[in-house]
C-alpha positions in Angstrom: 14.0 0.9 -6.2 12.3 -1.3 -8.9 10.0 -3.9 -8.0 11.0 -7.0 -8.8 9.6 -8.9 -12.3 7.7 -11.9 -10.0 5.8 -8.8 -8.2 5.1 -6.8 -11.6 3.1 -10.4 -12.4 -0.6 -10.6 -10.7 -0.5 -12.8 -7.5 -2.0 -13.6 -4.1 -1.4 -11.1 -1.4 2.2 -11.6 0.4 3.1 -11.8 4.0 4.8 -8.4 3.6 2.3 -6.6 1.8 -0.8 -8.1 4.2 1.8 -6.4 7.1 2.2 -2.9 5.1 -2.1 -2.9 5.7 -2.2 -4.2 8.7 0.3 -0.9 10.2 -1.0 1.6 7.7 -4.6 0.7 9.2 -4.1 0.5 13.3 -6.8 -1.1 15.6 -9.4 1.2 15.8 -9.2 2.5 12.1 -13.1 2.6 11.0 -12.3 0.6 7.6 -9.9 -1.2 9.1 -11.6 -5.2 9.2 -13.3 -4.5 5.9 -9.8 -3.4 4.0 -8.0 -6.2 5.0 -10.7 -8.8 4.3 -10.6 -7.7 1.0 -6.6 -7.8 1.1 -7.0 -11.4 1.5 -9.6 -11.8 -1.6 -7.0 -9.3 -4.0 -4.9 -9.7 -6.6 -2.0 -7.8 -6.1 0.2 -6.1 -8.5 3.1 -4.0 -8.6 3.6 -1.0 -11.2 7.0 1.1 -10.9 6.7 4.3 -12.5 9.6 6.2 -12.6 11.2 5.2 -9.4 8.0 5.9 -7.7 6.2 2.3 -6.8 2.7 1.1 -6.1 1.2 -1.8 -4.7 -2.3 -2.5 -6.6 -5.1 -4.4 -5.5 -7.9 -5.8 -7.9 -10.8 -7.0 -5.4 -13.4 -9.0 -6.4 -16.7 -7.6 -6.7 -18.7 -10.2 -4.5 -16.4 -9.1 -1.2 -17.9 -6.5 0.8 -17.1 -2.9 0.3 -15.8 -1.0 3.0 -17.1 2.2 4.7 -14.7 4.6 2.8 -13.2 6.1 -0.4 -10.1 8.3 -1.2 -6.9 8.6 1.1 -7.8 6.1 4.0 -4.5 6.2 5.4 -0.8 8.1 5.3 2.4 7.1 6.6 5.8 8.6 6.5 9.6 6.5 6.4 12.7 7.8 5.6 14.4 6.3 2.8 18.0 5.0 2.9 19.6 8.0 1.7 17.6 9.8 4.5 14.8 11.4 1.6 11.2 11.4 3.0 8.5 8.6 2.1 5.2 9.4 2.1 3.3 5.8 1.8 -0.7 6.7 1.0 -3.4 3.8 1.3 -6.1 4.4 -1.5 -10.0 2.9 -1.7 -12.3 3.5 -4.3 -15.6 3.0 -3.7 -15.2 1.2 -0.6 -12.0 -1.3 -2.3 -8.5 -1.4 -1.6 -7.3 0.0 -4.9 -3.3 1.4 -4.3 -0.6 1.8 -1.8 1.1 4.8 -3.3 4.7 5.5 -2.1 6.7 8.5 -3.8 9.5 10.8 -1.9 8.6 14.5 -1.1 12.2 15.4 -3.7 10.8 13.5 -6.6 13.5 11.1 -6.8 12.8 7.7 -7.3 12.4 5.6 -4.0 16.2 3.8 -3.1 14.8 0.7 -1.0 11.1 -0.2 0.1 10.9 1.2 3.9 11.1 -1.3 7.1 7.4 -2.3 8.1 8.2 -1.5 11.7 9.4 2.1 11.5 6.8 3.4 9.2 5.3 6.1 11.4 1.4 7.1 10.7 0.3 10.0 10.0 
């Protein structure tokens, strides 16, 4: 899979990529509110490396930070050609800095998983 050029290129935060947060951090989640206020502040970028794509957040420094730091949250899809995805939701220093997604083979990711079957791990 390769993101697409218009992705690659700094933007507001999609409808898609707002609803990859909003599963990856169910109700409930402790940094749940704080992550996706700053989603909605973020520039968002996309960097393929490899096959392996991430989706990068640049928050602003005036939104609040959020009560955590390092893997905040992991899910799991399986990709087209049935090889595992492991999604992982990064925050440094209390920002939304990466979703990660790589395949547990190493090969490069075929097609972006469906929102709805990602299951949390």
């Amino acid at each position: 899979m390769r993101a697409r050029d218009e992705l690659r290129q700094p933007h507001s935060i999609l409808e898609r990529e707002f609803n990859i947060l909003e599963r990856m951090l169910p109700l409930g989640h402790a940094c749940r509110e704080a992550l996706l206020a700053q989603a909605k502040r973020a520039t968002v970028s996309w960097l393929d490396s490899l096959g392996q794509p991430a989706i990068l957040f640049d928050v602003p420094n005036d939104v609040e930070a959020a009560p955590c730091s390092g893997v905040v949250a992991e899910a799991v899809a399986v990709d087209r050609d049935r090889g595992v995805i492991h999604l992982l939701l990064h925050a440094k220093e209390g920002r939304l800095a990466e979703v990660e997604l790589f395949r547990e083979d190493g090969r490069a990711v075929v097609d972006f998983p469906d929102i709805a079957k990602l299951q949390l791990e």
